[in-house]
C-alpha positions, -999 to 999 in steps of 0.1 A, spaced: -378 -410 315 -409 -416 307 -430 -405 274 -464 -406 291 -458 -378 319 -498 -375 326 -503 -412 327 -476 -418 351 -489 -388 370 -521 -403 377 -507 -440 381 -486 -424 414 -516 -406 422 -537 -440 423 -510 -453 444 -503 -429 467 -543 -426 472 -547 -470 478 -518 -463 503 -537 -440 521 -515 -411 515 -538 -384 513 -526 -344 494 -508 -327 518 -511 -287 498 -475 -271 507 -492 -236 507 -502 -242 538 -474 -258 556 -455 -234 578 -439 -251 606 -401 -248 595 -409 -207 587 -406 -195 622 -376 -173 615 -380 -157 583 -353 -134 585 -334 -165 578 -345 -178 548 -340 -140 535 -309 -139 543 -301 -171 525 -316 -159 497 -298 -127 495 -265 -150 503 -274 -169 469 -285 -138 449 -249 -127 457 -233 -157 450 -245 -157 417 -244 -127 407 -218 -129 381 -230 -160 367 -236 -163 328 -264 -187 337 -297 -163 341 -322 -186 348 -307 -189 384 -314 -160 391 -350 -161 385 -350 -195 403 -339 -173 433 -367 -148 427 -395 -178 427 -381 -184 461 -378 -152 471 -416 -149 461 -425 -180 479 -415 -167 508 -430 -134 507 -465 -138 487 -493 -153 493 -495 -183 476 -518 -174 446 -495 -148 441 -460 -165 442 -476 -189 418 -485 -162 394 -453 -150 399 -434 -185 393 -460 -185 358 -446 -155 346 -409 -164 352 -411 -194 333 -432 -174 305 -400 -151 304 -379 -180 304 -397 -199 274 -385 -167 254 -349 -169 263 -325 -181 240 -303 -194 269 -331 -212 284 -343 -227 253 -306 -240 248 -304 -255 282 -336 -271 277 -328 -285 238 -293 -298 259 -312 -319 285 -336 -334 262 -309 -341 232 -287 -358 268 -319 -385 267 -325 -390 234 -290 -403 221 -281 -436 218 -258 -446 244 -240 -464 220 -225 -429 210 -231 -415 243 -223 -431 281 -237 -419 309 -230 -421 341 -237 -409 381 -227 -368 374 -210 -371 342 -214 -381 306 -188 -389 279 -189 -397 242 -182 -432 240 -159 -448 209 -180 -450 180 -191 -413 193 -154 -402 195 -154 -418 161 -182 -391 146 -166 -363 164 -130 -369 145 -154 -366 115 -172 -336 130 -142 -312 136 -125 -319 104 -119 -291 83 -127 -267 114 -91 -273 133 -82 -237 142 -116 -224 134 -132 -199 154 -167 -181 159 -195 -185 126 -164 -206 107 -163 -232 133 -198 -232 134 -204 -235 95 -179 -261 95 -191 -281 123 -230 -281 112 -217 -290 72 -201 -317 87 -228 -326 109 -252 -327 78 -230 -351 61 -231 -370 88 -270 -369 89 -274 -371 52 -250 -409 53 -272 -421 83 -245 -419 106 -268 -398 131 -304 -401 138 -308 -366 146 -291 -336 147 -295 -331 184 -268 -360 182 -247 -341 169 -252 -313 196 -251 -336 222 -218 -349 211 -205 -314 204 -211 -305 243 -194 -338 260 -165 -342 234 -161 -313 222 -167 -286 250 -192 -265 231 -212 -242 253 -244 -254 265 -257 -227 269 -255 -221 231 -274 -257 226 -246 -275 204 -242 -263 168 -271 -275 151 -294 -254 178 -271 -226 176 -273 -223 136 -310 -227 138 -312 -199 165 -290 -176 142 -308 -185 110 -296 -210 88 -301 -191 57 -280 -166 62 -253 -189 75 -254 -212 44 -249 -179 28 -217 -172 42 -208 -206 33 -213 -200 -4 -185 -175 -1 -160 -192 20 -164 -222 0 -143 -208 -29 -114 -210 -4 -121 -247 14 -142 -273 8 -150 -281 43 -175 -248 37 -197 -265 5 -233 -269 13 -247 -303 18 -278 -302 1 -295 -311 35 -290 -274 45 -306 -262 18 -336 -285 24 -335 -277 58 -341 -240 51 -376 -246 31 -388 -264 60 -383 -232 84 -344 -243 93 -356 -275 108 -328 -303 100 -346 -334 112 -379 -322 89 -356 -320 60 -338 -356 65 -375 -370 71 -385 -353 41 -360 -370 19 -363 -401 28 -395 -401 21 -389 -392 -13 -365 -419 -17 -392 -444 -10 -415 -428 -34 -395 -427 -60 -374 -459 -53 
C-alpha cells in the first residue's frame, strides 16, 4: 500500500505511456457483449444469491453492474457516483472501510498476515487476554463498555498505538463483527458520551466499568480516541 495514490497513479501512467501502451476507454469496448441476455441473467443469478445477505453494499455492487450493462456510459457512471454517495452514509460501509484500513495499519508484530487470512500473533494474543478481562460472559453495550475501557487502558500505558489496533485485534482474535468496525468504531458510531454514562452506573457494581480518563478526553474532542491520546501527550511534554 502505498500513501502517495496520485503519484503512483501518474508514475504507471508514465510507464504504461514510454511502453507504448496507449488508453484503451472500456466504454467503448463491446466485443464480449454479444449475448446480453446472458450477463442479465447472471446478474439476476447473483441478486438472488445474495439476497439474504447482511452485507448491503453487495447488492449495490450488483446494481453498478446491472447499470453498466444497461446505460449508457455517462449514465452508469452517474449511477456508480451515487451508489458510493449512499454508501459513504452507511454505517455498515463505513465499518467495513475503518476494518480494511485498521488490517494495514497495525503492526504485524501484533498482527500476521497472510495469503486469505490474518491472525493475531503472540504479543497480540497477549493484549487481547488483557482486552476481554472483566467482560467474560458479557453481552451487548456491557461487552462493549468493557472492551473499549480496557482498550483505553491499553492506549493510555502505550501498549497500542491506536485504537484501530484495538479493533483490528478485536475482529481476528476475538470474532467481533466487522461489520460493526471493532469496538472502538462501534462506541464512536453510538456516541461515546452516552456510553461512558452507562459506565458511571455500572461501575458501582465492577470495576472493569470505571472510566479511564482517556474516555472522557476523548469525548471533548468529538469522541475521537487517537485526538485525545495525541492531546495528552502533548501536554506531558509541555509540562514535563
Amino acid at each position: 500500500m502505498t500513501d502517495d495514490l496520485l503519484g503512483a497513479a501518474h508514475a504507471l501512467a508514465a510507464q504504461l505511456a514510454a511502453a507504448g501502451i496507449r488508453p484503451r476507454p472500456v466504454a467503448g469496448r463491446r466485443e464480449r457483449m454479444a449475448d446480453g441476455s446472458e450477463w442479465l441473467d447472471t446478474v439476476r443469478g447473483k441478486r438472488s444469491a445474495i439476497a439474504q445477505a447482511a452485507l448491503r453494499s453487495a447488492a449495490r455492487i450488483v446494481d453498478c453492474i446491472e447499470a453498466a450493462l444497461l446505460l449508457p456510459a455517462g449514465a452508469a457512471l452517474r449511477f456508480e457516483r451515487t451508489a458510493h454517495a449512499d454508501a459513504l452514509a452507511d454505517p455498515q460501509f463505513l465499518a467495513l472501510r475503518h476494518v480494511y484500513f485498521a488490517e494495514r495499519r497495525i503492526s504485524t508484530a501484533l498482527l500476521e498476515r497472510g495469503p486469505g487470512r490474518a491472525g493475531p500473533t503472540a504479543l497480540g494474543r497477549g493484549l487481547l487476554a488483557v482486552l476481554t478481562r472483566g467482560s467474560e460472559g458479557l453481552s451487548g453495550q456491557r461487552r462493549l463498555a468493557a472492551s473499549v475501557a480496557q482498550g483505553a487502558r491499553l492506549l493510555a500505558a502505550g501498549r497500542v498505538a491506536r485504537a484501530s489496533d484495538i479493533d483490528a485485534l478485536a475482529v481476528h482474535g476475538l470474532d467481533w463483527s466487522r461489520l460493526t468496525g471493532g469496538p472502538f468504531f462501534e462506541a464512536r458510531q453510538q456516541g461515546l458520551g452516552p456510553l461512558v454514562e452507562r459506565m458511571q452506573f455500572w461501575g458501582e457494581e465492577d470495576p472493569v466499568f470505571n472510566t479511564p480518563s482517556l474516555l472522557r478526553a476523548a469525548i471533548e474532542t468529538d469522541d475521537d480516541i487517537d485526538a485525545a491520546l495525541r492531546r495528552g501527550r502533548s501536554e506531558v511534554v509541555r509540562t514535563g
